[in-house]
C-alpha positions in Angstrom: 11.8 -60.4 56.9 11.4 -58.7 53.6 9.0 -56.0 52.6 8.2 -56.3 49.1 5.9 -53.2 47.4 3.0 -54.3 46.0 2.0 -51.4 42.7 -1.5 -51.6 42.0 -2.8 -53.4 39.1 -4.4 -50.1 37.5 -1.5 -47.8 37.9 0.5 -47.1 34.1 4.2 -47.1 34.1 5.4 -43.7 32.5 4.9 -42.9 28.8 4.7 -40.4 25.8 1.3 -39.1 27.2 2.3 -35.9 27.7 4.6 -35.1 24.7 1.4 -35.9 22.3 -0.4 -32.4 24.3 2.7 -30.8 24.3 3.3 -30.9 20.5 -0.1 -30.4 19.7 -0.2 -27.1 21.7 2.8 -25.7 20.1 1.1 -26.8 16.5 -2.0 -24.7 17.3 0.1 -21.9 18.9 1.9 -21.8 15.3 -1.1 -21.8 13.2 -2.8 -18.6 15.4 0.5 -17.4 15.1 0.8 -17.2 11.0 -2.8 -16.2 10.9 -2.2 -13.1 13.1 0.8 -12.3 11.4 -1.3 -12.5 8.2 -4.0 -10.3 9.3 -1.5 -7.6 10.5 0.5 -7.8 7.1 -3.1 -7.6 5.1 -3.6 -4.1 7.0 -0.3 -2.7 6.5 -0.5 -3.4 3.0 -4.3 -2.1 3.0 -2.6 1.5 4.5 -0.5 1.8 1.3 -3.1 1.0 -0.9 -4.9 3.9 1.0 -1.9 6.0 0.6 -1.4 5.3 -2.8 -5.0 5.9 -4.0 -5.1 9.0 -2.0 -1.4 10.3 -4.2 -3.1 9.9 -7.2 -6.4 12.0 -6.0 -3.7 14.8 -5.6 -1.9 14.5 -8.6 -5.2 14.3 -10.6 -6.2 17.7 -8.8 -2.4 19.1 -9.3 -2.5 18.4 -12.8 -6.1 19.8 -13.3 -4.9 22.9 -12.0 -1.8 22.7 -14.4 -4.3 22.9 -17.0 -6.5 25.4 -16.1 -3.4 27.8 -15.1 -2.1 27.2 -18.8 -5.6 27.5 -19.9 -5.5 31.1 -18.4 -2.5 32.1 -20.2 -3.7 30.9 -23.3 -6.6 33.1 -22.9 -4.5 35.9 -22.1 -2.2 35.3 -25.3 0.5 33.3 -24.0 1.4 30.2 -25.8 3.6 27.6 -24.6 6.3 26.5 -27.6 8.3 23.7 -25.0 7.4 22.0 -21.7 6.8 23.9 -18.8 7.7 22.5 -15.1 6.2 23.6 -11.6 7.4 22.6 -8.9 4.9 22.9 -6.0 5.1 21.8 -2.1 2.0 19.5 -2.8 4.5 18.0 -6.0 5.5 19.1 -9.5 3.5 19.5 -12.6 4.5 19.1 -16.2 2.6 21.3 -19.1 3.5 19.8 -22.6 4.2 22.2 -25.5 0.3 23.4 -26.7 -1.0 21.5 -29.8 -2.5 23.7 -32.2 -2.8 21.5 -35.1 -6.8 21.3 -34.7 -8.1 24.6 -36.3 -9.3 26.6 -33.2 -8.5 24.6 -30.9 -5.8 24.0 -28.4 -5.4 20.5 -26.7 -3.4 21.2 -23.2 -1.8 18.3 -21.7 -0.2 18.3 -17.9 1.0 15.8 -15.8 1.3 15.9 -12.2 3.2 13.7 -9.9 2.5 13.8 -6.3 4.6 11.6 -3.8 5.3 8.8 -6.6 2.4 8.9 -7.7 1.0 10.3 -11.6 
């Protein structure tokens, strides 16, 4: 006597079922992946901008006091005839010779660099 197995009419023989989820869950994971990655890389990038911004506040203020300290020795009767340098733990300033071609006036011009930064 044989025993034969009888499968059930509704029952599907093994397919590709599974790999269709599999791949579409690893395309999905990849696409939050970049657009984390993006979002991390846009606020790194915003910190230097900060940074950056920030340097040139300083060197505006450096050089503004570069001036006004040149300004005082003019007043006092100092006149500077080549470029002056100071160095300064903040950064360095530059004072350009004094132009006195204007009659009566003096044009000052300083530059100040602070951490790369004019």
């Amino acid at each position: 006597m044989t025993h034969a197995k009888l499968l059930p009419q509704n029952r599907k023989s093994p397919g590709n079922g599974g790999y269709i989820a599999l791949m579409t869950t690893i395309i999905i994971s990849m696409a939050l992946l970049v657009m984390v990655a993006q979002e991390g890389f846009a606020g790194w990038h915003a910190r230097f901008n900060v940074l950056g911004t920030e340097a040139k506040e300083q060197a505006t203020a450096l050089a503004d006091g570069c001036a006004d300290q040149a300004l005082m020795l003019v007043i006092t009767g100092f006149s500077y005839s080549s470029s002056t340098t100071l160095t300064l733990p903040s950064g360095t300033c530059s004072i350009a010779p004094m132009d006195t071609s204007s009659k009566g006036f003096v044009t000052i011009r300083s530059q100040a660099q602070v951490r790369g930064s004019y």
